[in-house]
C-alpha positions as CSV (number, residue, x, y, z in Angstrom):
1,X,-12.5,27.5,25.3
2,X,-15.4,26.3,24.2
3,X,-15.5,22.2,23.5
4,X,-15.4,22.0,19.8
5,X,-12.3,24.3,20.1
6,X,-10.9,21.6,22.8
7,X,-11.4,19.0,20.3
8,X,-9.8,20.4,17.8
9,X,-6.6,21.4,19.7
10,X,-6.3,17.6,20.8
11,X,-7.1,16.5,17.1
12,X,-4.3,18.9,16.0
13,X,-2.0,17.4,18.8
14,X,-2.6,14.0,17.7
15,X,-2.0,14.3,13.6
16,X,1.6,16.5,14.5
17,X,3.3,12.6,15.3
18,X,1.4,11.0,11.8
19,X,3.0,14.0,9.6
20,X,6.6,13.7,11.0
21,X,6.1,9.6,10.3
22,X,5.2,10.0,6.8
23,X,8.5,12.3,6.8
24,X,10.6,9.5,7.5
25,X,11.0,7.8,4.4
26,X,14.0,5.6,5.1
27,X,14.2,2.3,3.3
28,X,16.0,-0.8,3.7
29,X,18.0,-1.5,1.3
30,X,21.1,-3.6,-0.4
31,X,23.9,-1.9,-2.4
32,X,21.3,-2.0,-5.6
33,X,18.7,-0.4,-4.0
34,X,16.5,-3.5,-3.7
35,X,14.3,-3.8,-0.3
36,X,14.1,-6.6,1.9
37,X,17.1,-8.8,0.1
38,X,15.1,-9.2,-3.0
39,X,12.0,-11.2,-0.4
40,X,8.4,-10.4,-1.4
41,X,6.3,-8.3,1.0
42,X,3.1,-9.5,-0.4
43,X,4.1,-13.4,-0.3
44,X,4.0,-12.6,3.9
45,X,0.6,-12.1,3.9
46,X,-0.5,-14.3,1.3
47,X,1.6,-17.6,1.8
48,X,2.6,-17.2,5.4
49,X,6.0,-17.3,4.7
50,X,9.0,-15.5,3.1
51,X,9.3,-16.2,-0.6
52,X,12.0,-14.8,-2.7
53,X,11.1,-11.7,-5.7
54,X,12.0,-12.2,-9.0
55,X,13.7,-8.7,-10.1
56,X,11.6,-9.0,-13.5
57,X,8.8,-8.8,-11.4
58,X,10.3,-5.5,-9.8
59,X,8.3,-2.2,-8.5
60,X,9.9,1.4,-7.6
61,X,8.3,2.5,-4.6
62,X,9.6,4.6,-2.0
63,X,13.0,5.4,-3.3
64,X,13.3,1.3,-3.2
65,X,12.9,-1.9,-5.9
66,X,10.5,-4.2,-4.4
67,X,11.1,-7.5,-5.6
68,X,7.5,-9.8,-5.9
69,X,7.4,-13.8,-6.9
70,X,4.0,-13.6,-8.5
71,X,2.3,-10.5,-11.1
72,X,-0.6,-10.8,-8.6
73,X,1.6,-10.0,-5.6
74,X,3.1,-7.3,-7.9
75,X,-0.2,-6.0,-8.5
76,X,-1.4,-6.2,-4.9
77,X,1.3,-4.5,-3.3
78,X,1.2,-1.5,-6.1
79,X,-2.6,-1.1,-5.4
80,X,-1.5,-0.6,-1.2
81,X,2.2,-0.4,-1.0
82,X,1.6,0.7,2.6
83,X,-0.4,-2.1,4.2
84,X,2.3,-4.4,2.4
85,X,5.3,-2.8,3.1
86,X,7.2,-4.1,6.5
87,X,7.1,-1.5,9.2
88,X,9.8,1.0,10.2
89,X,10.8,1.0,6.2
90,X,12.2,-2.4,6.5
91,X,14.5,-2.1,9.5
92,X,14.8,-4.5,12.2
93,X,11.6,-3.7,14.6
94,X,13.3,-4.3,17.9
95,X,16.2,-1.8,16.7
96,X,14.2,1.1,16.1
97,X,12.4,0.8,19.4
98,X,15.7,2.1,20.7
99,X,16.1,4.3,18.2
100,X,18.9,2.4,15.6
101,X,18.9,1.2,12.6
102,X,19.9,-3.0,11.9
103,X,19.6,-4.9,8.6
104,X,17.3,-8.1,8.9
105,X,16.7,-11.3,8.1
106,X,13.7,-12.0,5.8
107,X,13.4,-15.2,7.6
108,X,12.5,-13.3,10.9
109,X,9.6,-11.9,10.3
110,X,5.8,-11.6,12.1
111,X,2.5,-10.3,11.3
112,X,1.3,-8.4,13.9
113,X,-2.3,-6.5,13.9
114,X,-2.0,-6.6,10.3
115,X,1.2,-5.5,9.8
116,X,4.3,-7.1,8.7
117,X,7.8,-6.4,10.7
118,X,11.2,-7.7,10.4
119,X,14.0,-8.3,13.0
120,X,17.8,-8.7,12.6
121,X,17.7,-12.8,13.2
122,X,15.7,-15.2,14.6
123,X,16.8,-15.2,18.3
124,X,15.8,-11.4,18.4
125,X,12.6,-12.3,16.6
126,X,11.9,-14.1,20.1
127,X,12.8,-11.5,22.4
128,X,11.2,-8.9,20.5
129,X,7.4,-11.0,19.7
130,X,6.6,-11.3,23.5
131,X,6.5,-7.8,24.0
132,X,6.1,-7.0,20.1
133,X,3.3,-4.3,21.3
134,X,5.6,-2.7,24.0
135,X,8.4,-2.1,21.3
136,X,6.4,-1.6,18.3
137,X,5.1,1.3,20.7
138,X,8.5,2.7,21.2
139,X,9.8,2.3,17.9
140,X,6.8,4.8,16.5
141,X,7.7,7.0,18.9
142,X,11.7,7.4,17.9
143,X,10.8,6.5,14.2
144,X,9.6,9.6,13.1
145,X,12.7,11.4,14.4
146,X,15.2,8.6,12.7
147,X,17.8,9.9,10.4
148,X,20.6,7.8,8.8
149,X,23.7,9.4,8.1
150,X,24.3,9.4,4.5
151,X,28.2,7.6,5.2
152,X,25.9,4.8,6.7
């Protein structure tokens, strides 16, 4: 095989795990179909700290309301819903590193390379951040083979 043909194979090989993640398009969300409890994704990024949405200020994205405190955080998150969006459609980071879904806590959050995850509470926020690369590893491994059952 000649080496153009090698690098295409392994190209080929690494894209297969990117289409079955954009596949997975579970959400997190509350009995009205609002994501993260109504918290703002942007305000993470932009404040450095959880800040509650105002539903007038609501976006459909996803199969999910996303709930924003500001029109520019509104605006910013509709221009790249995926850099704002928390990882692993919302669900608790150290969960889906072993494969499960959890709820979380918008107050337990972290930015990490860039990218905003939540966790189930605080005190698993602080197991999971020392070895946040480790599980965030993991977790895209199971994620795009994650399914929740519709009883869930």
């Amino acid at each position: 095989m000649r080496m153009i043909e090698r690098c295409c194979a392994v190209l080929a090989l690494l894209c297969l795990p990117l289409a079955a993640w954009a596949e997975n398009h579970a959400v997190n969300v509350d009995e009205q179909g609002v994501a993260i409890h109504g918290y703002d994704p942007v305000a993470y990024f932009v404040l450095g700290r959880p800040v509650r949405g105002r539903p007038e200020l609501a976006y459909h994205w996803s199969d999910a309301d996303w709930w924003f405190a500001s029109q520019a955080n509104r605006k910013a998150f509709m221009a790249e819903p995926d850099h704002y969006a928390p990882q692993f459609g919302g669900f608790c980071a150290y969960a889906a590193s072993y494969g499960q879904f959890a709820d979380v806590d918008p107050k337990a959050w972290t930015i990490h390379r860039g990218r905003l995850y939540l966790n189930y509470s605080l005190r698993v926020r602080e197991t999971w951040r020392p070895r946040a690369d480790e599980f965030i590893g993991d977790a895209e491994q199971l994620w795009p083979n994650m399914h929740r059952d519709e009883e869930e």
